[in-house]
N, C-alpha and C positions, 0 to 999 in steps of 0.2 A: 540638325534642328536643335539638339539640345546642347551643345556645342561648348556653347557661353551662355550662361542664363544671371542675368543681374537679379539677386534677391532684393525684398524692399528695401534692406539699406544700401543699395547700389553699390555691394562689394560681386565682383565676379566671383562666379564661383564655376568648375566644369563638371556636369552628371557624367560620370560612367556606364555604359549598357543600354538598354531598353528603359525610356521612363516608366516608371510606377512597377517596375523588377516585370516587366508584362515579356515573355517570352515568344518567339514566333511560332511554336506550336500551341499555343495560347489560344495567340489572336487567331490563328486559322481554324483550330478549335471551335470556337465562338463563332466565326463568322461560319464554317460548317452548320453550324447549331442553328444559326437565324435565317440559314437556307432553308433548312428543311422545317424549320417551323412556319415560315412563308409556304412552300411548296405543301405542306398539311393544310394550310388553310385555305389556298386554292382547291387541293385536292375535294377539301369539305364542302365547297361551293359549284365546284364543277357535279359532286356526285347530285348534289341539293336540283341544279338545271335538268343533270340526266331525269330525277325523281318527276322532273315539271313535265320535261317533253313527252317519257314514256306514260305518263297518269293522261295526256290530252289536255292540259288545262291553259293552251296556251290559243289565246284567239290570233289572228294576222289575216291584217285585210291589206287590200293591194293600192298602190296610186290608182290605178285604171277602176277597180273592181271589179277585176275580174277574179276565180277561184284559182286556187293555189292549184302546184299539182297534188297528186295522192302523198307520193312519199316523203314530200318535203321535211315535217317533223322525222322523219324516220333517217330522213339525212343528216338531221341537225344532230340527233341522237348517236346517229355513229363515229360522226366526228367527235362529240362530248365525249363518246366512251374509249376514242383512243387519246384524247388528251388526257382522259383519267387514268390510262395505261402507262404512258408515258410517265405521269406523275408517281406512280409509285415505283417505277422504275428510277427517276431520279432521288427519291424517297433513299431504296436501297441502297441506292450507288454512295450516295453521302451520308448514312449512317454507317456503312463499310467505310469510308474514308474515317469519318469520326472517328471509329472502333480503332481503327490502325495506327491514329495517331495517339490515343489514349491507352490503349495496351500496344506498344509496338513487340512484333513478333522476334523470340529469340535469336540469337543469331545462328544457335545451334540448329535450330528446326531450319535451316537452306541447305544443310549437306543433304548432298543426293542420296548419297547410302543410309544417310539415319543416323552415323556412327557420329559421335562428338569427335572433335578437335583438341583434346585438351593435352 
């Protein structure tokens, strides 16, 4: 993509690298980053619904009219609260990713015995 780029005075010129120096632990960085900042603001919205369904404050009437069953909210609630599970499970998993690629671990720390290599 960045191969050949004509500057405004249409002399060629060729970039070396990654445009704008942006490296691949970078961008994945980042994109890690706006994961979990999505998955936080679901997380805050799903805990917001559990707050609804467990308080009672949700009416639901039927096409037919007829009465719901009993545990219906109590259904709806369970499944919110494992999607809310789920969510900080993906929470941790890609803040450890983040972590790994922002401090990556020594190389010393993978002997089995402990002992450096040097």
């Amino acid at each position: 993509m960045t191969d050949n780029v004509i500057s405004f005075d249409e002399s060629p010129q060729r970039l070396e690298g990654i445009a704008f120096g942006v490296t691949a632990d970078e961008l994945r960085i980042t994109a890690i980053g706006a994961k979990i900042e999505f998955a936080k603001s679901e997380l805050q919205t799903v805990q917001a619904y559990i707050d609804v369904v467990y308080a009672g404050r949700i009416a639901v009437t039927t096409d037919d009219g007829s009465e719901l069953p009993v545990d219906t909210l109590a259904h709806l609630g369970s499944i919110l609260s494992n999607y809310e599970q789920s969510l900080f499970d993906q929470i941790a998993k890609l803040e450890y990713e983040q972590e790994l690629l922002l401090f990556p671990p020594d190389e010393d720390e993978d002997a089995p015995d402990g002992n450096c290599l040097s």
